[in-house]
N, C-alpha and C positions, 0 to 999 in steps of 0.2 A: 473706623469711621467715627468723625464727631460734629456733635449737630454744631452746622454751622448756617444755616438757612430754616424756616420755615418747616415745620413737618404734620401734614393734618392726617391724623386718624378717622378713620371711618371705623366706629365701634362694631357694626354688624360685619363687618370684614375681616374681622381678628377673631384668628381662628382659635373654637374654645378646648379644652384640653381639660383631661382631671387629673388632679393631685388631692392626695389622700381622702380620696373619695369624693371631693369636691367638684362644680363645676368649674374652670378657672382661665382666666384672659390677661392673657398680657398686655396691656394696651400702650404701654410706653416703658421702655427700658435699652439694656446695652442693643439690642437689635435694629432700635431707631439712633445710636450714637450716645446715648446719652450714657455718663462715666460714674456718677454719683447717687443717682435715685432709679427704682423703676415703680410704676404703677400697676396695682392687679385690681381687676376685676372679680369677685366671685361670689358664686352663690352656692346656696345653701339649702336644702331640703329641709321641710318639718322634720323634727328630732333628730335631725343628723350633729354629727360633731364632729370635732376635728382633734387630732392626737394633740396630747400637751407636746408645745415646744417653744423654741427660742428662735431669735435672730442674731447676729453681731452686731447690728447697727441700730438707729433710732426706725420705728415704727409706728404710721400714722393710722389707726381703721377708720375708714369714715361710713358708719352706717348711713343707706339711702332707702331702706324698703324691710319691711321684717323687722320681728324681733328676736331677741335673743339675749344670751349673759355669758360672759365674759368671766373665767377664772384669771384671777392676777396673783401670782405669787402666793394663792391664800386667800385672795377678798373676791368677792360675787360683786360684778357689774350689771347691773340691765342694758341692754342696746336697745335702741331707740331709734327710727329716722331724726336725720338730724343735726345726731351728735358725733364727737369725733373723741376717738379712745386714743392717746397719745402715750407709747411704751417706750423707756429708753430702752438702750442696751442690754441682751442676756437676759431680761424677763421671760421666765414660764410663763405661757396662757394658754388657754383652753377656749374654745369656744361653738357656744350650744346654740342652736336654732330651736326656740322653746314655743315659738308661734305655728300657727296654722298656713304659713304663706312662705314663699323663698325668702331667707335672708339674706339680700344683695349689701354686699360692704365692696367700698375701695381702698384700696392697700396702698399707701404710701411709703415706701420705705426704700433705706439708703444701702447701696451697694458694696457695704462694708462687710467683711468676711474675712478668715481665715484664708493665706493663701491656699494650703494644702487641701482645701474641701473643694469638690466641684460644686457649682450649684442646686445639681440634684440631692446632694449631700444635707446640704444647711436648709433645704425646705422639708426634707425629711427629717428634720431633727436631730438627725444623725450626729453623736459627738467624735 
């Protein structure tokens, strides 16, 4: 299927799911047609984290709610509502919900991958 018309999302209708401990939403990807990008929704509990890991493709976080910091290859980020954390390719990150409230981020990023890996594969880290 590929988008060729209109497609509206109702966010309270996408169903949430966890991955690596996280809350987490898909709220636009291959399942609505789309070939190159998908969008995630997720949140974040006070002091939770999430495993270091990578992606193949360009990644966008856009913090909207919470705080938190951000491992990049080495360097400490603060999150912030707001701003938007832009990672190319194969970057390690890490990221820590360091506030007292859900860290809600939206995920942008591009459907680039290894053929060989499933996708459950490459959001586990999995090499």
């Amino acid at each position: 299927m590929a988008v060729d018309q209109p497609i509206l999302v109702e966010h309270e209708q996408v169903k949430k799911f966890q991955v690596m401990g996280l809350e987490h939403q898909t709220l636009a990807g291959e399942k609505q047609g789309l070939k190159t990008l998908e969008i995630w929704r997720i949140f974040m509990p006070p002091g939770s984290e999430t495993p270091a890991n990578s992606h193949y493709g360009e990644v966008v976080v856009m913090t909207l709610q919470g705080t938190g910091r951000v491992q990049v290859e080495g360097d400490s980020l603060d999150l912030v509502p707001h701003t938007s954390l832009i990672l190319p390719p194969n970057v390690t990150r890490q990221f820590f919900n360091t506030g007292s409230e859900d860290l809600e981020v939206l995920v942008i990023r591009s459907l680039t991958r290894l053929p060989e890996k499933t996708l459950m594969e490459v959001m586990e880290g999995r090499r």
